[in-house]
Phi, psi and omega in degrees: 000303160325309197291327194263008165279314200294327172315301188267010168274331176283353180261328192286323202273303187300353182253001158283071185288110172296335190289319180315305182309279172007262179322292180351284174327292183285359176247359157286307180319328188286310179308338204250343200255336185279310177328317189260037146108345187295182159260091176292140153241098186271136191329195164145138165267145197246169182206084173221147179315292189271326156294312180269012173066030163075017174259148170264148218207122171256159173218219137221188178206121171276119172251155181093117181059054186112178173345133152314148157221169204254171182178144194188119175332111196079333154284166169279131184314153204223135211284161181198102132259067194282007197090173158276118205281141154229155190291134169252322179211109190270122156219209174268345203231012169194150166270200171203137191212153180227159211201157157047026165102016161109024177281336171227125170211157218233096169254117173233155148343120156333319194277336185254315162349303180286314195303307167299289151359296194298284198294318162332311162303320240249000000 
């Protein structure tokens, strides 16, 4: 009877993705710290002519309380005014939107899409 609990806490435990769970958490905190007003940087990759020299680049993009901004590790924070973003591609684990005629394009989280969309409009 011990051998078929553990059996089946080990088929359970491999069928979890913890990184998911995680990521979850921090992208409710991230939600919830913009809600009150705050400044967020949500991940995202970028693709753009002028900020990434037209190379996908992960990054984040800072929201909330002024202006988008593009921020990336060793750069200087940079304006992220892409325009109107349209959808290109959906999965679970990123949407995908293109600007200026596929000249720019934008992969975030599903859970996060709408938050960025929202300050962008603004």
């Amino acid at each position: 009877m011990g051998e078929l609990i553990a059996v089946l806490l080990g088929n359970l435990l491999t069928m979890l993705d913890l990184t998911e769970l995680a990521g979850g958490r921090r992208r409710r905190a991230r939600k919830a710290a913009l809600q009150r007003g705050e400044r967020v940087e949500i991940p995202c990759v970028l693709r753009d002519e002028e900020l990434t020299a037209g190379e996908e680049r992960l990054g984040r993009i800072a929201i909330g309380n002024g202006p988008a901004r593009w921020l990336r590790r060793g750069e200087p924070p940079a304006a992220f005014a892409p325009g109107e973003l349209t959808m290109q591609a959906v999965d679970q684990r990123a949407i995908t939107f293109h600007a200026r005629g596929g000249r720019t394009e934008l992969r975030l989280h599903p859970d996060e899409a709408p938050l960025v969309l929202r300050a962008l409009a603004d």
